[in-house]
N, C-alpha and C positions, 0 to 999 in steps of 0.2 A: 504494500500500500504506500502511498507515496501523500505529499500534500496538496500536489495540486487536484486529485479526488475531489469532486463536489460534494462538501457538506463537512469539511473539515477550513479552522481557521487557526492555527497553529501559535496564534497571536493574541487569543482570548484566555484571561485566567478565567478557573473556577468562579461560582458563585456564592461558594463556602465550603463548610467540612462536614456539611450533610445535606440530607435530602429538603431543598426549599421546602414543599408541598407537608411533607410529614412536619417539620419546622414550626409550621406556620400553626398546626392546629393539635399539638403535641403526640405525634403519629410514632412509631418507631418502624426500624429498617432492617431489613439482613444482610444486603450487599450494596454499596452505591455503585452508582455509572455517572459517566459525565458527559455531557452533549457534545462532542467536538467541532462544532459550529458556533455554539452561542458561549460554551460552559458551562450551564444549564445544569445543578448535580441534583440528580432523581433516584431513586432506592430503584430494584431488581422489580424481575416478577415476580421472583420466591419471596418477596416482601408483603404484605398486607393490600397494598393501595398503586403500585406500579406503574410509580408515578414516572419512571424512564421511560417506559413505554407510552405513557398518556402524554410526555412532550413529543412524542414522534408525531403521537394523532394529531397534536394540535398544531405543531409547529411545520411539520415535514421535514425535521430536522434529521437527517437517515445515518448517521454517524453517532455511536456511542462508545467512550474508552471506560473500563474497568477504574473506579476510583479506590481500587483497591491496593494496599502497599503491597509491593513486590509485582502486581502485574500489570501489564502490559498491553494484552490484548483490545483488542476496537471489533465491534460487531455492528454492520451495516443493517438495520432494520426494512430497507427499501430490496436490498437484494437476499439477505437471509445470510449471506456469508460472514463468517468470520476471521478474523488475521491475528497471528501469536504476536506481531509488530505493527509501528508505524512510523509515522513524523512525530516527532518530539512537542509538548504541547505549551504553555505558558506553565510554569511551573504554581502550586503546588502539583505534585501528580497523583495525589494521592490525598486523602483524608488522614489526620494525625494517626504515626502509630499507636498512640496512647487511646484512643477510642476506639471503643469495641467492634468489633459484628458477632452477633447485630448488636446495634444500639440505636441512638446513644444511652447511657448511661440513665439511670433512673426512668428509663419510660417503658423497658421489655418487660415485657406481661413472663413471670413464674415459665409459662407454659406456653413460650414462645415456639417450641418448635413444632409445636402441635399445629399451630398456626399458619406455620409457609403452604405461603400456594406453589403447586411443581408445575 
């Protein structure tokens, strides 16, 4: 994958160290992703509310990278494929290692894992 890809902007930070949408109305996550178009950071599917996926709907935004430390990976929602690499993004690339997944911190329900959607 390379950057000049439509729907990547190699030039946008993040919009934080979690998911806007769960943020907003005290929701929790399991994995975040981040929009590689806008920075746009939304939680997984296996999350409650999948809210990555609901930026695609609303945005067309077809590029998401794993906001997870250690990886890497970008999954294009328009084509279905996915890449173990990319272009390098605005840093941070990741969500602090000190916050959990899921998390964050004080909002996972006991019996969180009962919870994820597959």
């Amino acid at each position: 994958m390379t950057s000049d890809i439509s729907g990547i902007d190699p030039s946008v930070p993040p919009s934080g160290t979690g998911c806007v949408e769960c943020d907003d109305v005290g929701g929790w996550w399991f994995h975040l992703r981040r929009c590689a178009q806008c920075g746009h950071i939304g939680c997984c599917d296996s999350s409650p509310a999948k809210h990555a996926s609901a930026h695609y709907e609303a945005t067309g935004h077809p590029v998401m990278r794993s906001f997870e430390p250690g990886e890497r990976w970008f999954y294009n929602f328009a084509t279905n494929e996915m890449y173990e690499a990319g272009p390098e993004l605005e840093p941070p690339v990741s969500h602090p290692a000190d916050q959990p997944s899921p998390g964050p911190t004080g909002r996972v329900p006991a019996d969180w894992a009962r919870t994820l959607r597959g």
